[in-house]
C-alpha positions as a LaTeX table, in Angstrom:
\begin{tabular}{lrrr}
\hline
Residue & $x$ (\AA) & $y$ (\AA) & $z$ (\AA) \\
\hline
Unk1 & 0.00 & 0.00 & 0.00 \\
Unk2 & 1.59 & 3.44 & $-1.22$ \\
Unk3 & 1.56 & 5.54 & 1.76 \\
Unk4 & 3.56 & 8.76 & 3.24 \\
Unk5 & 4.07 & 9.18 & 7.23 \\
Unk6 & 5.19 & 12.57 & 8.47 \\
Unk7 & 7.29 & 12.87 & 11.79 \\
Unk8 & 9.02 & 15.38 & 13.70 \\
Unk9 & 6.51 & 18.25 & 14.46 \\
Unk10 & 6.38 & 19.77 & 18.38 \\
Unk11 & 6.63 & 22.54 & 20.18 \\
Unk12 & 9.29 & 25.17 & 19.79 \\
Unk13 & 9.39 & 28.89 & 20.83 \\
Unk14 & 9.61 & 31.57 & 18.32 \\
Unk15 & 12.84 & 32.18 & 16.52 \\
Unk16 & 13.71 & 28.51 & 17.55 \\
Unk17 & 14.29 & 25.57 & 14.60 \\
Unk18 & 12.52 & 22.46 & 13.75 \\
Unk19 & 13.16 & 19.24 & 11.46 \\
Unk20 & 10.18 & 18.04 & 9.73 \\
Unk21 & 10.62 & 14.26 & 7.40 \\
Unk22 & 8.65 & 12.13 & 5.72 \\
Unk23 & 8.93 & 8.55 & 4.49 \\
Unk24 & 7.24 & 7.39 & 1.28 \\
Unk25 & 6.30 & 3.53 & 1.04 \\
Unk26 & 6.92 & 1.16 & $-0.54$ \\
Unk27 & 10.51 & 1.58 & $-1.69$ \\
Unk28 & 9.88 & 0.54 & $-4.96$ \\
Unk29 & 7.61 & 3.50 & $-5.39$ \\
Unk30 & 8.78 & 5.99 & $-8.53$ \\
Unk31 & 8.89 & 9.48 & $-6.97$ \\
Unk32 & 8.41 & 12.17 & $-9.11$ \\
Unk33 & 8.20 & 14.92 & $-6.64$ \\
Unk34 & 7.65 & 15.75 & $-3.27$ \\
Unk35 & 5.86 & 18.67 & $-1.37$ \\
Unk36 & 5.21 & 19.92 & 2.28 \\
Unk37 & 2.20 & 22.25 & 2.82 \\
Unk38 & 0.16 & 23.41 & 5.73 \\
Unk39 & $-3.19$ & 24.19 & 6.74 \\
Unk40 & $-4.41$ & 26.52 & 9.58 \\
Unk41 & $-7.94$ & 25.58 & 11.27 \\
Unk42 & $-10.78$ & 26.58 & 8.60 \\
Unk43 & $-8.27$ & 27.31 & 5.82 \\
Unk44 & $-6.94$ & 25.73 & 2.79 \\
Unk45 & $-3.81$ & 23.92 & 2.20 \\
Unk46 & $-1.27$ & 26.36 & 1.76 \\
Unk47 & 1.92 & 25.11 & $-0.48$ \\
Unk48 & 5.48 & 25.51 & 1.59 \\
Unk49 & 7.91 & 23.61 & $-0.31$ \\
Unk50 & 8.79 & 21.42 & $-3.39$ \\
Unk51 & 11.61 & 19.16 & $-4.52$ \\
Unk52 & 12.35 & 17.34 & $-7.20$ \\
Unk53 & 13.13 & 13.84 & $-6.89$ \\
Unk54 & 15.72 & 13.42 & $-10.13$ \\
Unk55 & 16.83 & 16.95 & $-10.11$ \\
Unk56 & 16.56 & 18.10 & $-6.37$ \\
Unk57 & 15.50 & 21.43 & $-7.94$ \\
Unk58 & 13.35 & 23.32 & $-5.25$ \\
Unk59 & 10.92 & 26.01 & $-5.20$ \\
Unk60 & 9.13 & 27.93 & $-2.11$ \\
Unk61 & 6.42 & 29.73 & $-0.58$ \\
Unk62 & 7.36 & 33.43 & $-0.80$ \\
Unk63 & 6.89 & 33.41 & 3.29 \\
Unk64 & 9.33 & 30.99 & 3.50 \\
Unk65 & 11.81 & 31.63 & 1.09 \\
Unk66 & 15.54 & 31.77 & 3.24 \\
Unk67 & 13.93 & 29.99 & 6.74 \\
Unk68 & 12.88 & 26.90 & 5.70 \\
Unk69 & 14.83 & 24.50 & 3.29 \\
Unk70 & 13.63 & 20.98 & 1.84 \\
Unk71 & 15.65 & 18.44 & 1.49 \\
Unk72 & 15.54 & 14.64 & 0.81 \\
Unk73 & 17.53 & 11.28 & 0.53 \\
Unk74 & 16.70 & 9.42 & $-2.38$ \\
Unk75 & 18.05 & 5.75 & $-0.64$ \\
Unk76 & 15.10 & 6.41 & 1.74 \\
Unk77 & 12.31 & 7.26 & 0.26 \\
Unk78 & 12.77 & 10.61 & 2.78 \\
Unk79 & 11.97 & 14.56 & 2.51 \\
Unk80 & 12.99 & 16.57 & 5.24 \\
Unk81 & 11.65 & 20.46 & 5.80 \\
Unk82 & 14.07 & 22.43 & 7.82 \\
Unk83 & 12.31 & 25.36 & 9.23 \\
Unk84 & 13.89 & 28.03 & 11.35 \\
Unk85 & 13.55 & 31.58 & 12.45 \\
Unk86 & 10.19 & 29.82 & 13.10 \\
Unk87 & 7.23 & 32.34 & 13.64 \\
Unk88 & 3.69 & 31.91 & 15.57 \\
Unk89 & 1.96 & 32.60 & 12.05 \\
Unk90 & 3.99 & 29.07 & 10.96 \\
Unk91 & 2.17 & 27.43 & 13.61 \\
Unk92 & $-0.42$ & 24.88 & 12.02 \\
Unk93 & $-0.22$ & 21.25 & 10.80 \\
Unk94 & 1.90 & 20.60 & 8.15 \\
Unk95 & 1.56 & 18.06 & 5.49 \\
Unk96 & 4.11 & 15.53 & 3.02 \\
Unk97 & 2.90 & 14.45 & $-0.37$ \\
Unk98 & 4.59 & 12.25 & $-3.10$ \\
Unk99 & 3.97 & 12.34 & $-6.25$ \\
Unk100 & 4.32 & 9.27 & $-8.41$ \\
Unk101 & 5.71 & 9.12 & $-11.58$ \\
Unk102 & 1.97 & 7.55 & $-12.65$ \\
Unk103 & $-1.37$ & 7.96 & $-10.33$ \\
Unk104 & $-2.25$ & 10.47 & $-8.31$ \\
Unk105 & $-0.64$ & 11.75 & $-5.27$ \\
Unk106 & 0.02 & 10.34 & $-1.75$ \\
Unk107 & $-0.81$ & 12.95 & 1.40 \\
Unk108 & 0.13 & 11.78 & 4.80 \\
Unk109 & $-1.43$ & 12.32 & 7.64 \\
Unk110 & $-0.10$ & 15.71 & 8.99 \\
Unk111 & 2.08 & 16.65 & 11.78 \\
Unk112 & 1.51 & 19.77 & 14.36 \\
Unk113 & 4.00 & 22.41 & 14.46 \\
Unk114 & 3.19 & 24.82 & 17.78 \\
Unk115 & 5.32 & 28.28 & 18.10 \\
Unk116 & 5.19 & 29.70 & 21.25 \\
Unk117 & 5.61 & 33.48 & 21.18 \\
\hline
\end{tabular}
């Protein structure tokens, strides 16, 4: 069964860092891409981060642009979002998607991110 499982949310004050990953299964899945993004209580999924799974090309959320950084490791099926400088606005639950090379894509389940001011 395809499937993505985030980890690493918590709490962390403001200013303070944070490693986000997320494990795509199974192994022998063909990654084309993969994505965090983030939704607040009564809002839509906002887009954060992208990378590329050949290329490791990247692209951002203009809020995020030079605090957080994606990052991944091909061997494991892994995307990591580091996020620091972290700010109570980035406080929400976060989500990992993979995107196949066929089929639609896989979202996880989320995890929370709390900044304390």
């Amino acid at each position: 069964q395809e499937q993505v499982v985030e980890s690493g949310g918590g709490l962390v004050e403001a200013g303070g860092s944070l490693r986000l990953s997320c494990v795509a299964s199974p192994r022998s899945l063909s990654i084309a891409d993969m994505a965090w993004s983030r939704q607040a209580p009564g809002k839509g999924r906002e887009f954060v981060a992208r990378i590329n799974w050949i290329s490791g090309s990247t692209n951002y959320a203009d809020d995020v642009k030079g605090r957080f950084t994606i990052s991944k490791d091909n061997a494991k099926n892994t995307v990591f979002l580091d996020m620091k400088s972290l700010k109570p606005k980035d406080a929400t639950i976060y989500y990992c998607n993979a995107r196949p090379l066929f089929g639609r894509g896989i979202w996880g389940q989320g995890t929370q991110v709390t900044v304390s001011s």
